[in-house]
C-alpha positions in Angstrom: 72.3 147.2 53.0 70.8 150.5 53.1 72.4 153.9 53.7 69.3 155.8 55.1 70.0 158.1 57.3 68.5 161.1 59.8 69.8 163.9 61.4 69.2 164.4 65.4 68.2 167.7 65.8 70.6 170.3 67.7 73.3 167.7 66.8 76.0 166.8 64.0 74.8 162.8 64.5 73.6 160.9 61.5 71.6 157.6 62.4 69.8 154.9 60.8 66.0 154.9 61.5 66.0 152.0 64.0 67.8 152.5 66.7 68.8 148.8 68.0 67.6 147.9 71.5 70.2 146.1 73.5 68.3 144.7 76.8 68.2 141.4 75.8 71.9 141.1 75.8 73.1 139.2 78.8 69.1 137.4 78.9 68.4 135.7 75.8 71.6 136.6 73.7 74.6 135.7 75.3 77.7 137.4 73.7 78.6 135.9 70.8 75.0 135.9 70.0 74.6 139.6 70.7 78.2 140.2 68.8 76.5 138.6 65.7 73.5 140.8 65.7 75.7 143.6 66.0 77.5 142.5 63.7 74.1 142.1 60.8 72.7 145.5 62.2 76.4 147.2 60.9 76.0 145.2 58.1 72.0 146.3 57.0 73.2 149.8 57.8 72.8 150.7 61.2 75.0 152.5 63.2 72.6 153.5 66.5 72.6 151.4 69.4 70.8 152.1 72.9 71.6 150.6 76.0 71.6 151.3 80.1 73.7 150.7 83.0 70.6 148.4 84.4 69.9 146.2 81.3 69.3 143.3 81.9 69.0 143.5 86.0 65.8 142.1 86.2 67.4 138.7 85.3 68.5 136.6 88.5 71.4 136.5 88.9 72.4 139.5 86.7 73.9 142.8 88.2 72.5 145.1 85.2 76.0 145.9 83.6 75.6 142.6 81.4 74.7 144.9 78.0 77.4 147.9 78.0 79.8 144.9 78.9 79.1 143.3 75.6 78.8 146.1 73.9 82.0 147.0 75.0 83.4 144.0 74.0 82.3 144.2 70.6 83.7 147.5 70.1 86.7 146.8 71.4 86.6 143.5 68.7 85.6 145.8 65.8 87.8 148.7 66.2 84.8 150.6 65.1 83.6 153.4 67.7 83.7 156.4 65.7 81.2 154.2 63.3 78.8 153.7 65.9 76.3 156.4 67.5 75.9 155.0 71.3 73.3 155.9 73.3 73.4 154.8 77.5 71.0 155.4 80.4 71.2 156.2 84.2 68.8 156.1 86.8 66.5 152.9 86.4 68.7 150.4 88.1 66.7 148.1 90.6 69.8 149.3 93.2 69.8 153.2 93.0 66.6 155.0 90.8 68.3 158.0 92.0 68.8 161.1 90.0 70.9 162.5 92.4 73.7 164.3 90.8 76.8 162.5 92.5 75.7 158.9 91.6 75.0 160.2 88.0 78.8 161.4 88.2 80.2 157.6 89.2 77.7 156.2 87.1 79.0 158.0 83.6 82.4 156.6 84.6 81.3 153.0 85.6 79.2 153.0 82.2 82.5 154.1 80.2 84.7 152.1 81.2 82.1 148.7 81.1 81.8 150.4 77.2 85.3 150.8 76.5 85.1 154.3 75.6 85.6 157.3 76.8 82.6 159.3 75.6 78.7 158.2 74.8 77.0 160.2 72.3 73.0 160.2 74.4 73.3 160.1 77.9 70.1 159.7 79.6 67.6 160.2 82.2 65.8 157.1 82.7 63.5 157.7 84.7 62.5 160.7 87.7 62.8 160.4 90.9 60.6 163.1 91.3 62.8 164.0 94.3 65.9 166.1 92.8 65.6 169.5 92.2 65.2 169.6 88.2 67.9 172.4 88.0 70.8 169.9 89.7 69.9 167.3 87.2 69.8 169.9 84.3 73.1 171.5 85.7 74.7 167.8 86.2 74.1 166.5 82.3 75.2 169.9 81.5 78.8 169.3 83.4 79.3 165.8 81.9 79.0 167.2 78.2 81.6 170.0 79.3 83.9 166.9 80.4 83.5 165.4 77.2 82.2 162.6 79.0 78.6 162.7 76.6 78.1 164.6 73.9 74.7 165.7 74.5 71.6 164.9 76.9 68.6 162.4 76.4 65.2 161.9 78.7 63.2 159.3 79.3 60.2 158.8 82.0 59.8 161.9 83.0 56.6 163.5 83.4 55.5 166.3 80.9 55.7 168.6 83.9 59.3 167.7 84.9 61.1 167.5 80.7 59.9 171.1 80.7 60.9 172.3 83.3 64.3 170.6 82.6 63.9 172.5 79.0 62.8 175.6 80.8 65.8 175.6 83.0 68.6 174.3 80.1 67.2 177.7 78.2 67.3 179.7 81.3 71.0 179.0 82.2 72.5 178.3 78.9 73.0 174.5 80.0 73.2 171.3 77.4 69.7 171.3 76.0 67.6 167.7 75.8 67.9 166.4 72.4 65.5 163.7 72.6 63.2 161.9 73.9 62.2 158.0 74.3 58.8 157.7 75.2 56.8 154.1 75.1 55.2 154.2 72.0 53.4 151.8 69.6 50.1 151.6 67.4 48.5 149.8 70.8 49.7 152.4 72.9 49.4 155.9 71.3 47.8 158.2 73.7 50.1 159.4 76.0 52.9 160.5 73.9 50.7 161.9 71.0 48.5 163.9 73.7 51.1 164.7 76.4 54.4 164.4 74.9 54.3 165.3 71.0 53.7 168.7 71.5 56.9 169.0 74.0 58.4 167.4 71.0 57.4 170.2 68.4 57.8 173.0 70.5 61.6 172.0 71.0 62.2 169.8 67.9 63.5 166.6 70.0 64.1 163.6 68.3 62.0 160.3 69.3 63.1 157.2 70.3 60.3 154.9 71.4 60.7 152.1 73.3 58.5 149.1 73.1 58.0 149.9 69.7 56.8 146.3 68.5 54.2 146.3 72.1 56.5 143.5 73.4 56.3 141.5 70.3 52.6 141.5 70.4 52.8 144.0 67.3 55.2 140.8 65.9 51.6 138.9 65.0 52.7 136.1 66.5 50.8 136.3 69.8 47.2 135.7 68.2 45.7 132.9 70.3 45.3 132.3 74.3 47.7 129.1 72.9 49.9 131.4 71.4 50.7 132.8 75.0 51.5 129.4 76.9 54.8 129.6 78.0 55.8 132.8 76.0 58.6 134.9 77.9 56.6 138.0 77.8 53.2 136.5 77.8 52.7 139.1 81.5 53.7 142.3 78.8 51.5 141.1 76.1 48.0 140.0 77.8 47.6 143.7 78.3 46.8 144.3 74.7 45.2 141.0 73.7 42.1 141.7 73.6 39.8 142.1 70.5 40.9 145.9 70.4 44.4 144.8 70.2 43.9 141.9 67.8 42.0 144.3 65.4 45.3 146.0 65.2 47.2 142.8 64.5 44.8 141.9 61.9 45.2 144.8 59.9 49.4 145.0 60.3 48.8 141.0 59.0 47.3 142.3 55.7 49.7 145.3 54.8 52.4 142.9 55.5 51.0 140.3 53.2 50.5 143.2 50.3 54.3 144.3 50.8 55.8 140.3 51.1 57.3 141.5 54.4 56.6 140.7 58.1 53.7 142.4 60.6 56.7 144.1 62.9 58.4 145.8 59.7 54.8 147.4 59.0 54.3 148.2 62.6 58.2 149.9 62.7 57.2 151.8 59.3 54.1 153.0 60.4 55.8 154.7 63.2 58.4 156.5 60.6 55.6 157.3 58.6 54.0 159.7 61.7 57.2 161.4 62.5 58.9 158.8 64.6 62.7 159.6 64.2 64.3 156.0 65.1 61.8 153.3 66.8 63.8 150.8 69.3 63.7 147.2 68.3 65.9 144.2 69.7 66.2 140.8 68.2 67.8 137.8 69.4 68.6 136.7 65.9 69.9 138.5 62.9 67.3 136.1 61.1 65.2 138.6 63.4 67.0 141.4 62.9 66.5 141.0 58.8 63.1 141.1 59.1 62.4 144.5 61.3 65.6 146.7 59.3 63.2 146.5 56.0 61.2 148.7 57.5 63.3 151.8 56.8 62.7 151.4 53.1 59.0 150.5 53.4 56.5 152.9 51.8 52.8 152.8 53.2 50.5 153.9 50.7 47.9 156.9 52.7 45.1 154.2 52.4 47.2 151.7 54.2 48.1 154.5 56.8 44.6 155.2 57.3 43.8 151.9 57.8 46.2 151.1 60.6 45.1 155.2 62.1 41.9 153.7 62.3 42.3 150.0 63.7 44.7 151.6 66.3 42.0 154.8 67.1 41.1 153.0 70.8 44.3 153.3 72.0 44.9 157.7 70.0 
């Protein structure tokens, strides 16, 4: 077990450096799975979980309230909310991408009570609808933190243009200020937020949260061969990246891993803390699984190794 942990910025929360993904819950962990990797992340430390009101609705037959149900489950079980920092999303739900500040109102409640709480500490944005006036979803967020309903405001999927103007008008009105952001982000996919988005993040010291930090498990190694593809669940995610670009990057994680004794993702998930990533997202259907991505908070990449992986992954800066 370790006891890293990093502040939030703008906030009195303390998190471990991987933030634990939750979208496989209801897909491929069922709940007592999900309830033991829960229970192994609390155990190796952590104490940050993400999840959304739409995880995971892309399954048939699921409605999308399958992950803060078992979550909620599992807190109730433990007895251990005021342990856990609990991050929820609204907004990306296959029935209603709407940003409109009356569903975000019902949804906060319908999220709570599927939690079993009566606060989350991140709400966010999941993604724009590029329709809503920026100021009634600023003015909104803002509301729900005077409630006590959230404690502060997240974003995520919204273009550069839109998270400062949101910024722009928190500052303007003295509303609950963004805290941080979760961008997709990964050694195979770099460009965006490190040209678009990091110097948002600077200028406004937001903490980072990426998602698809492991590239769908491509960044995993074990995708490494048109073989290795056949029949893989996310075999559509990953065949963007395998290509001999991608597998250059996949060669190099390989070798750091081997020199450190520890797996390809773990090298991956440090490399990201190494460059100012406050809490990559991971999910695991395993704690066998989970073991092997938690090392990374206490792995040190030398400046060569660092260098190396900067340069494998310079096609996709």
């Amino acid at each position: 077990m370790t006891t890293a942990r990093v502040q939030i910025p703008g906030t009195d929360l303390s998190i471990f450096p991987i933030n634990l993904g939750t979208n496989t819950f209801g897909w491929t962990s069922d709940e007592a799975s999900a309830h033991a990797v829960l229970d192994a992340f609390v155990a190796a430390g952590g104490n940050f979980l993400d999840t959304a009101e739409s995880y995971p609705a892309w399954v048939p037959g699921n409605t999308g309230t399958e992950s803060e149900t078992i979550i909620g489950t599992w807190l109730a079980a433990r007895g251990n909310r005021d342990q856990i920092v609990l991050a929820t999303k609204v907004g990306d739900h296959p029935d209603h991408k709407t940003q409109n500040p009356e569903y975000i109102r019902g949804a906060i409640d319908a999220s709570l009570e599927r939690l079993q709480t009566d606060y989350v500490d991140l709400y966010y944005a999941h993604r724009d609808d590029e329709v809503t006036p920026i100021e009634d979803i600023a003015r909104v967020f803002d509301e729900l933190v005077t409630a006590g309903k959230i404690r502060h405001v997240a974003v995520s999927n919204y273009s550069p243009d839109r998270l400062n103007a949101w910024l722009d008008v928190a500052d303007a009105e003295g509303l609950a200020k963004p805290v941080a952001l979760q961008p997709q982000y990964n050694l195979v996919f770099r460009q965006e937020f490190e040209t678009d988005y990091r110097p948002i993040v600077e200028r406004h010291d937001l903490a980072v949260f990426p998602y698809f930090a492991l590239a769908a498990g491509f960044l995993t190694g074990k995708y490494r061969t048109e073989a290795d593809l056949e029949g893989a669940d996310r075999a559509r995610m990953v065949q963007g990246y395998f290509n001999e670009q991608g597998l250059a990057v996949v060669s190099e994680l390989v070798a750091v891993a081997e020199t450190h004794g520890v797996q390809p993702a773990a090298v991956a998930l440090a490399w990201q803390l190494a460059h100012g990533i406050t809490a990559p997202i991971v999910s695991a259907r395993t704690p066998e699984q989970l073991a092997d991505l938690v090392v990374a908070v206490d792995l040190k990449l030398s400046d060569d190794e660092l260098s190396r992986l900067d340069a494998a992954s310079a096609p996709f800066a």
